[in-house]
C-alpha positions as CSV (number, residue, x, y, z in Angstrom):
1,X,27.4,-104.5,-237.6
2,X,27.7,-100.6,-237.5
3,X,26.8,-98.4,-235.0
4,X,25.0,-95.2,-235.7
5,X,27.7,-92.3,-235.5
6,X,27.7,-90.0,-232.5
7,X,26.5,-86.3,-232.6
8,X,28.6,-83.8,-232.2
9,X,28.2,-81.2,-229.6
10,X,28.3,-77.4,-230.6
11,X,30.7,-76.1,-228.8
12,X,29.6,-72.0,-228.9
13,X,26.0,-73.7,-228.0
14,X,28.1,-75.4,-225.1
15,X,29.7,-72.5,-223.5
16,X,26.3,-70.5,-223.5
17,X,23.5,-72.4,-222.1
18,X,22.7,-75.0,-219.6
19,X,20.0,-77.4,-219.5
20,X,17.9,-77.5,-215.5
21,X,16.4,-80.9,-214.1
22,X,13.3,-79.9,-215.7
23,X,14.2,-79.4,-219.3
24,X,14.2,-75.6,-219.8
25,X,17.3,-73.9,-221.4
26,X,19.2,-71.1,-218.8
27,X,21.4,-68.4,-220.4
28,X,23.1,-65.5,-219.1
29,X,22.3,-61.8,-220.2
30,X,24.1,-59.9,-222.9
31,X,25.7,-56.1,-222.2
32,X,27.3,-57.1,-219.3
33,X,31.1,-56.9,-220.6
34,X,32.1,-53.0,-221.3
35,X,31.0,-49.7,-221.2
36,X,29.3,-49.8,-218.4
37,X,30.0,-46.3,-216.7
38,X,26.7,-45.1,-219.1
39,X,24.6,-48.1,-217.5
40,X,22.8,-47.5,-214.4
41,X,23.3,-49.4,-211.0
42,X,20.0,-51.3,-211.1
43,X,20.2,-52.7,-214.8
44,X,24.3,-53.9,-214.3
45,X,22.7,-55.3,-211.1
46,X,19.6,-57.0,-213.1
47,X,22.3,-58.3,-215.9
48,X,24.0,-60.7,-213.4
49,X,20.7,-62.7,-213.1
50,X,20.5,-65.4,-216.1
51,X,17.4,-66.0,-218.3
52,X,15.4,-68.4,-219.2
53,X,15.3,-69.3,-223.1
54,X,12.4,-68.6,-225.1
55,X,10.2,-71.8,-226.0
56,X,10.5,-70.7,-229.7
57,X,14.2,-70.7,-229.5
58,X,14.6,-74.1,-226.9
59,X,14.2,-76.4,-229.8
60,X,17.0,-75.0,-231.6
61,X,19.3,-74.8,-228.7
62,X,18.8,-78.6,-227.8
63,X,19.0,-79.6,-231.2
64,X,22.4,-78.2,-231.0
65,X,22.9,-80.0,-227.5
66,X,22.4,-83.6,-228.5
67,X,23.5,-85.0,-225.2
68,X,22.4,-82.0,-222.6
């Protein structure tokens, strides 16, 4: 008897987001890396804080997250 084959995970998909307890899709902010002499103190200090996903784009993301 076969079994179905496993899903593979995306591993880019992997590194980027997290799943919470109740289902919604955390990300961290982009810009955050270099150049940031030009970048004021508030928005550097605003870019540490992740993001939530868009509920267009969750779907995608999950779909590429088979096992959360």
């Amino acid at each position: 008897m076969e079994r179905m084959p496993k899903l593979k995970t995306k591993k880019g998909v992997k590194k980027r987001f997290k799943l919470t307890k109740s289902g919604k899709v955390k990300r961290t902010k982009a810009n955050k890396s270099h150049i940031l002499t030009k970048k004021s103190r508030g928005r550097k200090r605003s870019l540490r804080k992740g993001g939530i996903v868009d509920k267009t784009f969750e779907d995608k993301v999950k779909k590429l997250l088979p096992y959360g």
